[in-house]
Backbone and ligand atoms as CSV (ligand in chain L), in Angstrom:
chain,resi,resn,atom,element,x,y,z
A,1,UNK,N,N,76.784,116.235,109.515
A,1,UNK,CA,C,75.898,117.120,108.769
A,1,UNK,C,C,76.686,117.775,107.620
A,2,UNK,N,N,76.141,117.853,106.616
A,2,UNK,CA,C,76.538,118.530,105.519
A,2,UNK,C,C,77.060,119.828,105.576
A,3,UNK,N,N,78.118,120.264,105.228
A,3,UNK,CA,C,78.444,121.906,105.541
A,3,UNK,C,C,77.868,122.472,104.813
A,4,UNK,N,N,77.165,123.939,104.812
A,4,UNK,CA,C,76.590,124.938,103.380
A,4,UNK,C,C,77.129,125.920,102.843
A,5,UNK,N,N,76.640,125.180,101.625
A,5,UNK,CA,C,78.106,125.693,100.597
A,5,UNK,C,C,78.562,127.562,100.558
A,6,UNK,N,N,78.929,128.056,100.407
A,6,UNK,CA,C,79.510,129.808,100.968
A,6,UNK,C,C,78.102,129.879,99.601
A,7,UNK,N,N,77.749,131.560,100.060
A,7,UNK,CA,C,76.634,131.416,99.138
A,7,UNK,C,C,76.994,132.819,97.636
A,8,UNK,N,N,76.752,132.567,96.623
A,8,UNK,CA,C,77.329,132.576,95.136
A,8,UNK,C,C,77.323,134.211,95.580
A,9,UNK,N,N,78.371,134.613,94.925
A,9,UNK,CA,C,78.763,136.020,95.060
A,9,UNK,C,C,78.212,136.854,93.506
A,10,UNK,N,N,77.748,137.963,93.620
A,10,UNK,CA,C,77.187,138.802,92.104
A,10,UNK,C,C,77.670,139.770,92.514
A,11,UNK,N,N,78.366,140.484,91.523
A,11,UNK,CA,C,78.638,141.758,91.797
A,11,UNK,C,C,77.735,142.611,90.588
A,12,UNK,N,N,77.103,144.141,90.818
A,12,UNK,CA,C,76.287,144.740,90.615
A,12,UNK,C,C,77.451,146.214,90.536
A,13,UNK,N,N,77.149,146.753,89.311
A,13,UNK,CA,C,77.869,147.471,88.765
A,13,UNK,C,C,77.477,148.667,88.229
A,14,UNK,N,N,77.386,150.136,88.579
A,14,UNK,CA,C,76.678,151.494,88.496
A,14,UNK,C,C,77.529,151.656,87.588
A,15,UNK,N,N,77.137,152.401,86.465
A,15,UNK,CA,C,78.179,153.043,85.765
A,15,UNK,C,C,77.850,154.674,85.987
A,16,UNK,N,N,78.680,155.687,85.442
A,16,UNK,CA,C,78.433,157.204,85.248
A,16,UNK,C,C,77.242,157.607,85.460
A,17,UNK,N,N,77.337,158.652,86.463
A,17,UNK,CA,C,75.811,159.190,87.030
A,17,UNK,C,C,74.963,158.925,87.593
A,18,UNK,N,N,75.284,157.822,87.799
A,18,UNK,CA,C,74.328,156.916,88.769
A,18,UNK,C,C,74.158,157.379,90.285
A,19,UNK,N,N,75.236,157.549,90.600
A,19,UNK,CA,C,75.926,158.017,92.104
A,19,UNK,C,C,74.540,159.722,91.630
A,20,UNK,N,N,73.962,160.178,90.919
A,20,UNK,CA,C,73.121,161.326,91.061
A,20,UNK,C,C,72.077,160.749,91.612
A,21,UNK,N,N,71.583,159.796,91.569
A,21,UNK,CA,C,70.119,158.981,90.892
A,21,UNK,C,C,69.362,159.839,92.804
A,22,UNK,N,N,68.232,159.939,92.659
A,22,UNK,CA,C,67.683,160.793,93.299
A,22,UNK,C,C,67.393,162.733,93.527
A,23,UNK,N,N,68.542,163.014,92.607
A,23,UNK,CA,C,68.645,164.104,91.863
A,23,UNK,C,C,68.552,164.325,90.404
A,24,UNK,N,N,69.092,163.486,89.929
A,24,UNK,CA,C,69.023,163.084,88.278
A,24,UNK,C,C,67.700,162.874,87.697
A,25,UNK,N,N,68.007,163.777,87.291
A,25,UNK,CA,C,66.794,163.672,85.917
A,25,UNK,C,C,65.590,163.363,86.519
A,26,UNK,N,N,64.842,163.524,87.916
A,26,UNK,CA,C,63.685,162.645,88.344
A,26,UNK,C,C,62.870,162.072,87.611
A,27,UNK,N,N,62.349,162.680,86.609
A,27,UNK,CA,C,61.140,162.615,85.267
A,27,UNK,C,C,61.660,161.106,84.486
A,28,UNK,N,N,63.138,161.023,84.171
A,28,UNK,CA,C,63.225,159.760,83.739
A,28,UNK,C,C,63.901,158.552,84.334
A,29,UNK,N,N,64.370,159.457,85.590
A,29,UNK,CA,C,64.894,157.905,87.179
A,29,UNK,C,C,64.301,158.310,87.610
A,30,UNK,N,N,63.305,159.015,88.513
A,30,UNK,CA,C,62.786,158.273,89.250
A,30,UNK,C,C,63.560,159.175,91.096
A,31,UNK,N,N,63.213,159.216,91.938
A,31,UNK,CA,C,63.627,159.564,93.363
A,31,UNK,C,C,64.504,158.673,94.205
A,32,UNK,N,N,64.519,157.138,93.688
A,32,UNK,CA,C,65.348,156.931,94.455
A,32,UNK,C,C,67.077,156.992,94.385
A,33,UNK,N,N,67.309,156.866,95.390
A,33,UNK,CA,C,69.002,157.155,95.435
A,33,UNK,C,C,70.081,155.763,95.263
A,34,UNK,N,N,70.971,155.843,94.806
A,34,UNK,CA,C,71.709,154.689,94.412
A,34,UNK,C,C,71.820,154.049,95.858
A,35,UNK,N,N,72.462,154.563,97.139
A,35,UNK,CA,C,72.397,154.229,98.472
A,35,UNK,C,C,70.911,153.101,99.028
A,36,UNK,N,N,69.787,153.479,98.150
A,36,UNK,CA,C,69.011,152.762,98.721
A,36,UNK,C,C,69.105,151.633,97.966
A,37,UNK,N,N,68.750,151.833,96.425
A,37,UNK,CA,C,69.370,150.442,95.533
A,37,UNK,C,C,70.023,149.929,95.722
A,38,UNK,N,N,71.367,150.088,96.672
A,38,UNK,CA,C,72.530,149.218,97.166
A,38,UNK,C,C,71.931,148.366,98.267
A,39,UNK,N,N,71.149,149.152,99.133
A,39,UNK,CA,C,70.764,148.741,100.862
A,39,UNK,C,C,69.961,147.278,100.198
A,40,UNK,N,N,68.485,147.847,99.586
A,40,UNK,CA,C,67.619,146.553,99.062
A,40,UNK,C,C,68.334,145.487,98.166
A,41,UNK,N,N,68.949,145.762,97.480
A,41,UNK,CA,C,70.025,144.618,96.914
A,41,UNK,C,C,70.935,143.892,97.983
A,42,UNK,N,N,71.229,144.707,98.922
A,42,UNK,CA,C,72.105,143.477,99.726
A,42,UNK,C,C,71.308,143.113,100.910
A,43,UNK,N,N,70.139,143.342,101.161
A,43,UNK,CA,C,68.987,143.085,101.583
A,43,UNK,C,C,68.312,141.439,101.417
A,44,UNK,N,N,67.984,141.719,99.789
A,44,UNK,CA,C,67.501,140.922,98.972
A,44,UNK,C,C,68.291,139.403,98.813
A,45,UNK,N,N,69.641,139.939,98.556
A,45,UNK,CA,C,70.409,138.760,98.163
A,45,UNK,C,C,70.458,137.541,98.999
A,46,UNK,N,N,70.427,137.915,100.615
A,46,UNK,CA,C,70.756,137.156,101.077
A,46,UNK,C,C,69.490,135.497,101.240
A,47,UNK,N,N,68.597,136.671,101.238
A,47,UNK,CA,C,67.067,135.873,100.951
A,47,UNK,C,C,66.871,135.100,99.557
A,48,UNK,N,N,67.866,135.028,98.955
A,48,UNK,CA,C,67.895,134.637,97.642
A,48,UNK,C,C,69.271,133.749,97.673
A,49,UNK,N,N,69.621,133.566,98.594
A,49,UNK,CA,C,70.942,132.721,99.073
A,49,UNK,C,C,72.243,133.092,97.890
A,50,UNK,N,N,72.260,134.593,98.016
A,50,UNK,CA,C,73.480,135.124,96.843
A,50,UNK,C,C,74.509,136.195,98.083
A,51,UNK,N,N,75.196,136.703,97.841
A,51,UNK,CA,C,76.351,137.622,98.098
A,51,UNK,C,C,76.218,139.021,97.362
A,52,UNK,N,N,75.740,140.438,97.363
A,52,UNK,CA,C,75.623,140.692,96.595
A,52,UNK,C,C,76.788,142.018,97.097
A,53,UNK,N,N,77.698,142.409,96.196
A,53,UNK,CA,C,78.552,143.394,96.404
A,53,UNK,C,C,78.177,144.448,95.140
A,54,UNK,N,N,78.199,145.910,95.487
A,54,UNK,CA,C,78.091,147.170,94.442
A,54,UNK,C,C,78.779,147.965,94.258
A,55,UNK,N,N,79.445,148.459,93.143
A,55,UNK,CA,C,80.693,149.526,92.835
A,55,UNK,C,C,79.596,150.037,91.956
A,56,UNK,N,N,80.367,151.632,92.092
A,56,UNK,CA,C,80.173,152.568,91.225
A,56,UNK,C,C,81.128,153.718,90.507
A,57,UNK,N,N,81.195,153.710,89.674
A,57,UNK,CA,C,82.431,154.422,89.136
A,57,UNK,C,C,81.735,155.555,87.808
A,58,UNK,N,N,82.580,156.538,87.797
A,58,UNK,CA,C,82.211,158.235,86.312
A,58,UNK,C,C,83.124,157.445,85.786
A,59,UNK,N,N,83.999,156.511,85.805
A,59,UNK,CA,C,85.489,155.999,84.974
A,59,UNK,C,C,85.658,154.790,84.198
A,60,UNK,N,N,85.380,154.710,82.985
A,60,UNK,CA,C,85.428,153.777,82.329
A,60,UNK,C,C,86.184,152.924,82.421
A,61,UNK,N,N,87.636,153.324,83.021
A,61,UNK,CA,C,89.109,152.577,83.108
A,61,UNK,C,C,88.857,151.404,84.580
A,62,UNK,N,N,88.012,152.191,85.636
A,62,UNK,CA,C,87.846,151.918,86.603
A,62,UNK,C,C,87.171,151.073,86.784
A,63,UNK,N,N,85.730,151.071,85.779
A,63,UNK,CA,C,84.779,150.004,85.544
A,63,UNK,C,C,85.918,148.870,85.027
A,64,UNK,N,N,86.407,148.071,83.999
A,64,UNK,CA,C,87.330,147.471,83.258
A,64,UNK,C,C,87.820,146.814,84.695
A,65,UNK,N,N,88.773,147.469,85.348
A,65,UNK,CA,C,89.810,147.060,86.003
A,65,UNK,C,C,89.027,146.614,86.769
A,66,UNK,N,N,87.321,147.014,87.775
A,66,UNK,CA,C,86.906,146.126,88.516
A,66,UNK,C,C,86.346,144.751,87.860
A,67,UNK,N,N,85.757,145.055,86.735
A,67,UNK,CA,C,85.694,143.682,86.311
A,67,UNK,C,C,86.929,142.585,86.448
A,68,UNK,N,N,87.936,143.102,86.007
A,68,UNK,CA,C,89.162,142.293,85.797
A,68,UNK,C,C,89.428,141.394,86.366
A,69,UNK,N,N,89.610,142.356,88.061
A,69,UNK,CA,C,89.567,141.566,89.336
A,69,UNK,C,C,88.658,140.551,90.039
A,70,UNK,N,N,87.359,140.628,89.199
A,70,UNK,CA,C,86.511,140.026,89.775
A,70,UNK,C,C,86.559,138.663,88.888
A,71,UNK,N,N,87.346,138.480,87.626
A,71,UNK,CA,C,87.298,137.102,87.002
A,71,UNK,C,C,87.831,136.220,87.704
A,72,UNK,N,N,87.130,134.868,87.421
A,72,UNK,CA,C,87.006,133.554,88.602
A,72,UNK,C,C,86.693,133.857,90.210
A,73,UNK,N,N,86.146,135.090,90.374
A,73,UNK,CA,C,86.000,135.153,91.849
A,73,UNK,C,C,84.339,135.023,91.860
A,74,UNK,N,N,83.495,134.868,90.648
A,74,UNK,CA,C,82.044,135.627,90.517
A,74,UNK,C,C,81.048,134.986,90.132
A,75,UNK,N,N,79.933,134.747,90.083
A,75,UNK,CA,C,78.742,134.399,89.753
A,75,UNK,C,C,78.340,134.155,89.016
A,76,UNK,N,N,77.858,135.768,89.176
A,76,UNK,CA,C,77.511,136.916,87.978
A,76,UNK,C,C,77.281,137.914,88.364
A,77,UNK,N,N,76.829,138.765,87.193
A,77,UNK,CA,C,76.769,140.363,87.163
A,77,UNK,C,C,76.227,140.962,86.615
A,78,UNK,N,N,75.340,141.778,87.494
A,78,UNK,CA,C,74.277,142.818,87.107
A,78,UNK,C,C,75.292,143.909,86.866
A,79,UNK,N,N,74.511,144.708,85.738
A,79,UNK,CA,C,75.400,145.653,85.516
A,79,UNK,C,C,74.239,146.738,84.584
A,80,UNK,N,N,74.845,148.096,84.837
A,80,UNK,CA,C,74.134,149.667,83.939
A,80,UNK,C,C,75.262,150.181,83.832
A,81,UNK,N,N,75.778,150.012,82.788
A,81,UNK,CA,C,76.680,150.744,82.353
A,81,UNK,C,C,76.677,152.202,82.481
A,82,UNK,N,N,75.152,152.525,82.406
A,82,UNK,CA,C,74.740,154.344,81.943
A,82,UNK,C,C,75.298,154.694,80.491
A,83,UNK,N,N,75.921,155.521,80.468
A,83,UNK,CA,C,76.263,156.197,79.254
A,83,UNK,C,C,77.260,155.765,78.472
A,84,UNK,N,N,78.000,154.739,79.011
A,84,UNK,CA,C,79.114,153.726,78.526
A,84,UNK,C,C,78.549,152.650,77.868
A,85,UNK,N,N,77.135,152.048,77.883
A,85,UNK,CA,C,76.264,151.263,77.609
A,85,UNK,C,C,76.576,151.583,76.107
A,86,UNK,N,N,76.335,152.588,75.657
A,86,UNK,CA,C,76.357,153.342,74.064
A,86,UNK,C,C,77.554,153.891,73.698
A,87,UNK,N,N,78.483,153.303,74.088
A,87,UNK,CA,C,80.259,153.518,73.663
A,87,UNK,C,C,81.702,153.138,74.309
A,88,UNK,N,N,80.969,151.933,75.286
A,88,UNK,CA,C,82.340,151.404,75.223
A,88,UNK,C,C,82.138,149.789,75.113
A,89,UNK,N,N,83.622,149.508,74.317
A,89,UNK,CA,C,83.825,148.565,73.703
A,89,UNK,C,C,84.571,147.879,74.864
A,90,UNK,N,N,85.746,148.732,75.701
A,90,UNK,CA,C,86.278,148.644,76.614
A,90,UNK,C,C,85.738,147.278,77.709
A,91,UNK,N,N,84.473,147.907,77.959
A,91,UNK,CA,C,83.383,147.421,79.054
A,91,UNK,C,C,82.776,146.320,78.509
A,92,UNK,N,N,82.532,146.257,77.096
A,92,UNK,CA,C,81.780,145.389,76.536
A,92,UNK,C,C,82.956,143.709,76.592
A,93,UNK,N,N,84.492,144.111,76.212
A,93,UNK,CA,C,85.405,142.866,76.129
A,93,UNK,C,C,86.146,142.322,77.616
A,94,UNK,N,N,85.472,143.278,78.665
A,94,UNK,CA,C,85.702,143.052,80.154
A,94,UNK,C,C,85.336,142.178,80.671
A,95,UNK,N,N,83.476,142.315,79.830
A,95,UNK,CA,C,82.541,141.799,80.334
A,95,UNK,C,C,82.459,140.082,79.944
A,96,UNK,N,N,83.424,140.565,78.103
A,96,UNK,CA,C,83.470,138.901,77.682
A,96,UNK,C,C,84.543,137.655,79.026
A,97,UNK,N,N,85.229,138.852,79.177
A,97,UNK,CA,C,86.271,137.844,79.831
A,97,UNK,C,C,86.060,137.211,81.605
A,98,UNK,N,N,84.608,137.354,81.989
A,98,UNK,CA,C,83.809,136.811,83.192
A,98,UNK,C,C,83.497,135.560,83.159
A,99,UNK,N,N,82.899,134.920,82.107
A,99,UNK,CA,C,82.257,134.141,81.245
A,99,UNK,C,C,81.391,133.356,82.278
A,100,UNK,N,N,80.466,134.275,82.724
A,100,UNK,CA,C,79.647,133.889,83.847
A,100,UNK,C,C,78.178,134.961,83.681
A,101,UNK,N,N,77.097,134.418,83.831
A,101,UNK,CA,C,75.752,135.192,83.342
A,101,UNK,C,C,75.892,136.656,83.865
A,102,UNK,N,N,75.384,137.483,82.794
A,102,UNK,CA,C,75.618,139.091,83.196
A,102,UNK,C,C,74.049,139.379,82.421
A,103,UNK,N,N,73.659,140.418,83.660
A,103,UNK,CA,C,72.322,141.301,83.086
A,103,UNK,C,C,72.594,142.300,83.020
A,104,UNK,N,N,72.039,142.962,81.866
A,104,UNK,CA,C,72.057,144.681,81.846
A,104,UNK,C,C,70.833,145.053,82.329
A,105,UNK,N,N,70.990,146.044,82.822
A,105,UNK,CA,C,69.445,146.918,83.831
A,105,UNK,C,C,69.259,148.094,82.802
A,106,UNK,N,N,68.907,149.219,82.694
A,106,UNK,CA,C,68.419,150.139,82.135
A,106,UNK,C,C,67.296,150.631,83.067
A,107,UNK,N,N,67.032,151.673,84.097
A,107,UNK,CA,C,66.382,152.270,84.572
A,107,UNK,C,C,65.170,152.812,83.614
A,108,UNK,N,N,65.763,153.567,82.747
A,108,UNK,CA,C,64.236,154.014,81.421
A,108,UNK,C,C,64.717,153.031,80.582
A,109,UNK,N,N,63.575,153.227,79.415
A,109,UNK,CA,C,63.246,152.920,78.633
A,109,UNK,C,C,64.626,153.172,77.432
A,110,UNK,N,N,65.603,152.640,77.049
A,110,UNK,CA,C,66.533,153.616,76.382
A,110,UNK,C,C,65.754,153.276,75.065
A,111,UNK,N,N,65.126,152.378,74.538
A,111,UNK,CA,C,64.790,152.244,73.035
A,111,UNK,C,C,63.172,153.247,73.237
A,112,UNK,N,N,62.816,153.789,73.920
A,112,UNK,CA,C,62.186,155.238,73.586
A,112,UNK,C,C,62.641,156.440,73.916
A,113,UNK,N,N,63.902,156.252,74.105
A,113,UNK,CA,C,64.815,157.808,73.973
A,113,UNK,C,C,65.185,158.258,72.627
A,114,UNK,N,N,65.837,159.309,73.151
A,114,UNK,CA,C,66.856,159.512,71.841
A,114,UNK,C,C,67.579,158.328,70.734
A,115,UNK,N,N,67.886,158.076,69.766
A,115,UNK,CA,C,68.175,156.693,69.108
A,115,UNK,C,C,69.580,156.580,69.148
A,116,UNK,N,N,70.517,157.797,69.948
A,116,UNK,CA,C,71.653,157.464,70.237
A,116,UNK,C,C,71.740,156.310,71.608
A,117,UNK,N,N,70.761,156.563,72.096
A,117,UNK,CA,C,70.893,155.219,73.219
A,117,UNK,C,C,70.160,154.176,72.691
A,118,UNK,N,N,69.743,153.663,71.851
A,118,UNK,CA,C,69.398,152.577,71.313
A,118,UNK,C,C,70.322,151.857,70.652
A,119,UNK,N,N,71.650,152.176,70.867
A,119,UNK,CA,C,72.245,151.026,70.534
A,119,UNK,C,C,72.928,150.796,71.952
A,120,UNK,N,N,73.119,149.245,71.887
A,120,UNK,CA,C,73.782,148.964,73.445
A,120,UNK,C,C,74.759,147.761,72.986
A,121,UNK,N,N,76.415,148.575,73.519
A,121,UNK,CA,C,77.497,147.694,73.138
A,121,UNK,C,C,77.376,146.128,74.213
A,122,UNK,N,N,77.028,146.364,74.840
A,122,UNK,CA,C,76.773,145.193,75.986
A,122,UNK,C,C,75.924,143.994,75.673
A,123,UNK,N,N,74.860,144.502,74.822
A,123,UNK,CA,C,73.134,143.690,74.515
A,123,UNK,C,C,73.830,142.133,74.418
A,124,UNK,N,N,74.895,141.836,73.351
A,124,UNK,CA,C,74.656,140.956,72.711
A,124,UNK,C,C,76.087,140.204,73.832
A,125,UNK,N,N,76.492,140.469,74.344
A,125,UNK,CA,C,77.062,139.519,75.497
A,125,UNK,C,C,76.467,139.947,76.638
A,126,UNK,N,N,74.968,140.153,76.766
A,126,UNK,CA,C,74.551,139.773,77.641
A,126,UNK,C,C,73.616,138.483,77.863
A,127,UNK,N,N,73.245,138.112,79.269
A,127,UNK,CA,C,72.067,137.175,78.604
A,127,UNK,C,C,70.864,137.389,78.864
A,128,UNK,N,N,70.700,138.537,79.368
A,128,UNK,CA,C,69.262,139.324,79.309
A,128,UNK,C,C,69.562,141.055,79.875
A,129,UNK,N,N,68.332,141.478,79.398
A,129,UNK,CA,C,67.758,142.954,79.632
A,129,UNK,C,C,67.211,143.578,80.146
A,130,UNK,N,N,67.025,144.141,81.039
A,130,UNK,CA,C,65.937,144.710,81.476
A,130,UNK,C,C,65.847,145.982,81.856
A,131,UNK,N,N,65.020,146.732,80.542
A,131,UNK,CA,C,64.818,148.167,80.466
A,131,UNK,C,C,63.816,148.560,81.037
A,132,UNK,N,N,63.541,150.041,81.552
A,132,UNK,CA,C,62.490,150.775,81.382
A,132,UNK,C,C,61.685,150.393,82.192
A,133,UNK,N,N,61.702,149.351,83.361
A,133,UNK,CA,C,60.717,149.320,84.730
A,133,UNK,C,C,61.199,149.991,85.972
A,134,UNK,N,N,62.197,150.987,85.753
A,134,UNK,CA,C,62.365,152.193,87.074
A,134,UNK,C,C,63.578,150.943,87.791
A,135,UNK,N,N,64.016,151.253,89.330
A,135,UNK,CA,C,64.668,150.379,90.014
A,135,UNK,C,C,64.578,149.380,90.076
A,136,UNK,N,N,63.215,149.124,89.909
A,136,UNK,CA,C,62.700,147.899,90.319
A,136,UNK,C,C,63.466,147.012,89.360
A,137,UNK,N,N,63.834,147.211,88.470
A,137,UNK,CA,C,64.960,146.737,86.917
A,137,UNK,C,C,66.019,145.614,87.583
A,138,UNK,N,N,66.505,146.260,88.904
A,138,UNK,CA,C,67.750,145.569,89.536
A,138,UNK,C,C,66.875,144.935,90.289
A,139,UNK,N,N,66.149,144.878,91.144
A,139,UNK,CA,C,65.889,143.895,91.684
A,139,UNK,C,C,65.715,142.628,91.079
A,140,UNK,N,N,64.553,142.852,90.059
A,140,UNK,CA,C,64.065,141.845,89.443
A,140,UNK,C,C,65.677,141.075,88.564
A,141,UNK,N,N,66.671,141.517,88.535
A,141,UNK,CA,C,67.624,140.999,88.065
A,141,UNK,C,C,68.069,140.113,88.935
A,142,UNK,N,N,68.113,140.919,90.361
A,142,UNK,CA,C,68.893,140.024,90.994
A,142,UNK,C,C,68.120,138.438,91.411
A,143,UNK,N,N,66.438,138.714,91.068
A,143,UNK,CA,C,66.069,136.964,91.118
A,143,UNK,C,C,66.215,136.455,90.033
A,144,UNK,N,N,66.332,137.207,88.770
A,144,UNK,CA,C,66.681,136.553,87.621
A,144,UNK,C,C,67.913,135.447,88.109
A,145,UNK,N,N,68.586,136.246,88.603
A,145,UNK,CA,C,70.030,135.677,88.591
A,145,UNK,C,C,69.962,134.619,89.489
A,146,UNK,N,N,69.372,134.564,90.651
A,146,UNK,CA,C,68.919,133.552,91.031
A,146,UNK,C,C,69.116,132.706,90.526
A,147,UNK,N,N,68.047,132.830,89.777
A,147,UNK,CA,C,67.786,131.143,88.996
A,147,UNK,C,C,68.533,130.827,87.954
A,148,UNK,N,N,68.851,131.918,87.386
A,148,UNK,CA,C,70.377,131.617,86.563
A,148,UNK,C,C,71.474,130.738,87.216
A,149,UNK,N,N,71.769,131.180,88.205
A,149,UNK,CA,C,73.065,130.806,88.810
A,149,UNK,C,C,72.911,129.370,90.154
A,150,UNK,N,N,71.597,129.459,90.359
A,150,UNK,CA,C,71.437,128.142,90.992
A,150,UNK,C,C,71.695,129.032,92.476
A,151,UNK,N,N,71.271,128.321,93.657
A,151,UNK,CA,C,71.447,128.440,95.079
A,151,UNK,C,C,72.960,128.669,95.801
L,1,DQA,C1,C,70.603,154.549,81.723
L,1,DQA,C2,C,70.285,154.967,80.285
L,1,DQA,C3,C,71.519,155.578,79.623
L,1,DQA,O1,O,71.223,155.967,78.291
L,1,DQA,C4,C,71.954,156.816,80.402
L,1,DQA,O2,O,73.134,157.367,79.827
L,1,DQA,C5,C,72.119,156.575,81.853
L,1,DQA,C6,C,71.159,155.708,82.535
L,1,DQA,C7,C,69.351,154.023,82.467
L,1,DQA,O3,O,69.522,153.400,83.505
L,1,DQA,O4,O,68.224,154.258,82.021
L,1,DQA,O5,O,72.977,157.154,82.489
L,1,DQA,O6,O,71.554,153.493,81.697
Protein backbone atom coordinates (compact mmCIF):
# COMPACT_ATOMS: atom_id res chain seq x y z
CA UNK A 1 0.00 0.00 0.00
CA UNK A 2 1.06 3.36 -0.73
CA UNK A 3 2.36 5.37 2.32
CA UNK A 4 0.53 9.07 2.85
CA UNK A 5 2.44 11.61 2.12
CA UNK A 6 3.08 13.84 5.81
CA UNK A 7 0.42 16.44 5.21
CA UNK A 8 1.72 20.22 3.85
CA UNK A 9 2.58 22.38 6.77
CA UNK A 10 1.22 26.52 6.70
CA UNK A 11 2.22 28.54 9.12
CA UNK A 12 -0.29 31.48 10.08
CA UNK A 13 1.19 34.54 11.43
CA UNK A 14 -0.54 37.37 14.02
CA UNK A 15 1.22 40.37 13.92
CA UNK A 16 0.92 43.39 16.82
CA UNK A 17 -2.29 43.43 18.75
CA UNK A 18 -3.72 40.73 17.70
CA UNK A 19 -3.03 38.76 20.95
CA UNK A 20 -6.05 41.83 22.12
CA UNK A 21 -8.54 40.65 19.50
CA UNK A 22 -11.67 40.08 21.71
CA UNK A 23 -10.97 43.23 23.59
CA UNK A 24 -9.72 45.33 20.75
CA UNK A 25 -11.49 47.65 19.22
CA UNK A 26 -14.82 45.31 19.13
CA UNK A 27 -16.65 47.82 16.61
CA UNK A 28 -13.88 47.07 14.05
CA UNK A 29 -12.67 43.14 15.14
CA UNK A 30 -15.19 41.90 16.14
CA UNK A 31 -15.41 39.49 19.80
CA UNK A 32 -13.56 36.88 18.90
CA UNK A 33 -10.26 36.05 20.57
CA UNK A 34 -7.05 35.12 18.76
CA UNK A 35 -7.13 31.65 21.03
CA UNK A 36 -10.23 30.73 19.23
CA UNK A 37 -8.87 31.70 15.64
CA UNK A 38 -5.95 29.48 16.48
CA UNK A 39 -8.33 26.43 17.91
CA UNK A 40 -10.66 26.62 14.38
CA UNK A 41 -7.60 26.91 12.22
CA UNK A 42 -5.98 23.89 13.57
CA UNK A 43 -9.31 22.40 13.61
CA UNK A 44 -9.87 23.13 10.03
CA UNK A 45 -6.56 22.21 8.63
CA UNK A 46 -6.56 18.93 9.26
CA UNK A 47 -9.90 18.43 7.29
CA UNK A 48 -8.23 20.15 4.56
CA UNK A 49 -5.28 17.65 4.74
CA UNK A 50 -2.75 20.75 5.85
CA UNK A 51 -0.62 21.19 9.21
CA UNK A 52 -1.50 24.34 10.45
CA UNK A 53 0.94 26.03 13.12
CA UNK A 54 0.30 29.96 14.68
CA UNK A 55 2.77 32.54 16.15
CA UNK A 56 2.11 35.74 17.35
CA UNK A 57 4.43 38.39 18.06
CA UNK A 58 4.19 43.00 19.19
CA UNK A 59 7.98 42.42 17.51
CA UNK A 60 8.81 43.06 14.22
CA UNK A 61 12.40 41.48 14.70
CA UNK A 62 10.57 38.44 15.99
CA UNK A 63 8.12 38.22 13.13
CA UNK A 64 11.45 38.23 10.47
CA UNK A 65 13.35 35.71 12.44
CA UNK A 66 10.19 33.35 12.52
CA UNK A 67 9.85 33.58 9.03
CA UNK A 68 13.52 32.89 8.54
CA UNK A 69 13.31 29.67 10.22
CA UNK A 70 10.51 28.54 8.56
CA UNK A 71 12.29 28.78 4.87
CA UNK A 72 12.24 25.32 3.07
CA UNK A 73 10.36 23.88 5.99
CA UNK A 74 6.73 25.44 4.56
CA UNK A 75 3.89 25.45 2.34
CA UNK A 76 2.66 28.49 2.87
CA UNK A 77 1.57 31.34 4.80
CA UNK A 78 -1.21 33.09 6.01
CA UNK A 79 -0.25 36.04 7.48
CA UNK A 80 -1.79 39.88 9.25
CA UNK A 81 0.83 41.63 9.75
CA UNK A 82 -1.53 44.34 11.74
CA UNK A 83 0.19 47.50 11.91
CA UNK A 84 3.49 46.33 10.31
CA UNK A 85 1.30 45.65 7.18
CA UNK A 86 1.79 49.69 6.64
CA UNK A 87 5.61 49.88 7.50
CA UNK A 88 7.64 47.22 7.36
CA UNK A 89 9.83 46.51 4.67
CA UNK A 90 11.60 44.17 7.09
CA UNK A 91 8.50 41.68 6.92
CA UNK A 92 7.78 42.43 3.46
CA UNK A 93 11.76 40.93 2.21
CA UNK A 94 11.20 37.93 4.85
CA UNK A 95 8.31 37.18 3.22
CA UNK A 96 10.20 37.34 -0.35
CA UNK A 97 12.64 34.84 0.85
CA UNK A 98 9.74 31.74 1.48
CA UNK A 99 9.05 31.64 -2.11
CA UNK A 100 6.04 29.63 -1.38
CA UNK A 101 2.18 31.07 -1.67
CA UNK A 102 1.46 33.66 1.16
CA UNK A 103 -2.05 35.34 1.94
CA UNK A 104 -2.59 38.46 3.69
CA UNK A 105 -5.86 38.50 5.93
CA UNK A 106 -7.02 41.90 7.09
CA UNK A 107 -9.82 41.49 9.67
CA UNK A 108 -11.53 45.16 8.55
CA UNK A 109 -11.75 46.67 5.79
CA UNK A 110 -8.22 48.66 5.79
CA UNK A 111 -9.01 50.47 2.29
CA UNK A 112 -12.11 52.10 4.24
CA UNK A 113 -10.05 53.27 7.08
CA UNK A 114 -7.92 55.88 7.60
CA UNK A 115 -5.64 56.12 4.14
CA UNK A 116 -2.63 55.53 6.28
CA UNK A 117 -3.62 51.86 6.18
CA UNK A 118 -4.26 51.74 2.66
CA UNK A 119 -1.11 51.19 1.73
CA UNK A 120 0.11 47.55 2.30
CA UNK A 121 3.97 46.76 2.08
CA UNK A 122 3.08 43.02 1.73
CA UNK A 123 0.10 43.42 -1.21
CA UNK A 124 2.37 42.99 -3.99
CA UNK A 125 4.35 39.79 -2.80
CA UNK A 126 1.45 38.45 -1.94
CA UNK A 127 -0.74 36.20 -3.95
CA UNK A 128 -3.93 37.19 -2.60
CA UNK A 129 -6.02 39.32 -0.03
CA UNK A 130 -8.43 39.12 1.96
CA UNK A 131 -9.85 42.16 3.69
CA UNK A 132 -12.70 43.24 5.64
CA UNK A 133 -14.86 39.84 6.11
CA UNK A 134 -14.20 39.75 10.11
CA UNK A 135 -12.28 36.20 11.09
CA UNK A 136 -13.85 34.51 8.90
CA UNK A 137 -10.80 36.26 6.53
CA UNK A 138 -8.45 33.34 7.92
CA UNK A 139 -10.42 30.73 7.48
CA UNK A 140 -11.41 31.27 4.13
CA UNK A 141 -7.55 31.59 3.54
CA UNK A 142 -6.77 28.63 4.89
CA UNK A 143 -9.04 26.77 1.94
CA UNK A 144 -7.67 29.17 -0.33
CA UNK A 145 -4.50 27.67 0.43
CA UNK A 146 -5.73 24.51 0.01
CA UNK A 147 -6.03 24.62 -3.32
CA UNK A 148 -3.11 26.64 -3.78
CA UNK A 149 -0.84 24.24 -2.37
CA UNK A 150 -2.44 20.96 -3.48
CA UNK A 151 -3.31 18.00 -0.79
C1 LIG B 1 -5.52 44.89 10.73
C2 LIG B 1 -5.60 46.28 10.10
C3 LIG B 1 -4.37 47.11 10.47
O1 LIG B 1 -4.45 48.40 9.89
C4 LIG B 1 -4.30 47.26 11.99
O2 LIG B 1 -3.13 47.99 12.36
C5 LIG B 1 -4.40 45.98 12.72
C6 LIG B 1 -5.33 44.96 12.24
C7 LIG B 1 -6.80 44.05 10.47
O3 LIG B 1 -6.74 42.85 10.66
O4 LIG B 1 -7.83 44.61 10.09
O5 LIG B 1 -3.79 45.81 13.76
O6 LIG B 1 -4.43 44.18 10.15
Amino acid sequence: MAKASAPKHILVIHGPNLNMLGRREPDTYGHTTLADIDGELKKLGPQLGLKVSTFQSNHEGAIVDTIQKAVGNLAGVIINPAAYTHTSIAIRDALILLAVPIIEVHISNIHRREPFRHHSYMADVATGQIVGLGVNGYYLALRAMAELVGR
